[in-house]
Structures are given as structure tokens and as C-alpha cells.
C-alpha positions in Angstrom: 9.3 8.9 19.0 9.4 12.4 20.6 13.2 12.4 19.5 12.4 12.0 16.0 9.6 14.0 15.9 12.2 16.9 17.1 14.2 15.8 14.6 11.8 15.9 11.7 10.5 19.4 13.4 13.9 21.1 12.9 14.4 20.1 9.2 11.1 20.7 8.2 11.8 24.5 9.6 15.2 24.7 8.6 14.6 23.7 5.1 11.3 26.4 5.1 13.7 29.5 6.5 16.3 28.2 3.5 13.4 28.4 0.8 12.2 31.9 1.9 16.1 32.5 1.3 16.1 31.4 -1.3 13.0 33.1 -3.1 9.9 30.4 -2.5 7.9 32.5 0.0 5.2 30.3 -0.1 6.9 27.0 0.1 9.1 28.0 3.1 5.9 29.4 5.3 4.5 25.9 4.5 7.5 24.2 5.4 7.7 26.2 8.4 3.9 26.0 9.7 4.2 22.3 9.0 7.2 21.9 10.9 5.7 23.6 13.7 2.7 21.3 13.7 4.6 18.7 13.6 7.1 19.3 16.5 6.4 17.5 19.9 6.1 21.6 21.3 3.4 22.1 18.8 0.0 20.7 18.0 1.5 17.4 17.0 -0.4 15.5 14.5 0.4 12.2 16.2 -1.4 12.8 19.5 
């Protein structure tokens, strides 16, 4: 479970840093906060 919540935790915050990229500001700092919220480092939403 941890393994995939890493994994889901690095796409979420990849895909974010590519959006910001690519012009949607907003849409990559949600990506990103919710990535980082999500990962097993974070405040992890399945605790």
C-alpha cells in the first residue's frame, strides 16, 4: 500500500509541475498540494 501510495504521490506531482509548464497555474498547484497530501511522507489521507 505504501508502494503505491509513492507511486500515485509522484504522478500526481509530476503531472502538477508539467501543467504549471505548461500554462495551468492553478491546476498544477492543486495537483501538486494533492500529491503531497497524498504521499506516505505527507499527511496521507489514508491514515
Amino acid at each position: 500500500m505504501v508502494t503505491l501510495l509513492w507511486i500515485l504521490a509522484v504522478i500526481l506531482v509530476v503531472s502538477g509541475i508539467v501543467s504549471i509548464f505548461r500554462g495551468q497555474l492553478l491546476w498544477g498547484i492543486v495537483l501538486i498540494v494533492v500529491g503531497l497530501l497524498v504521499g506516505p511522507g505527507g499527511v496521507s489521507v489514508f491514515n
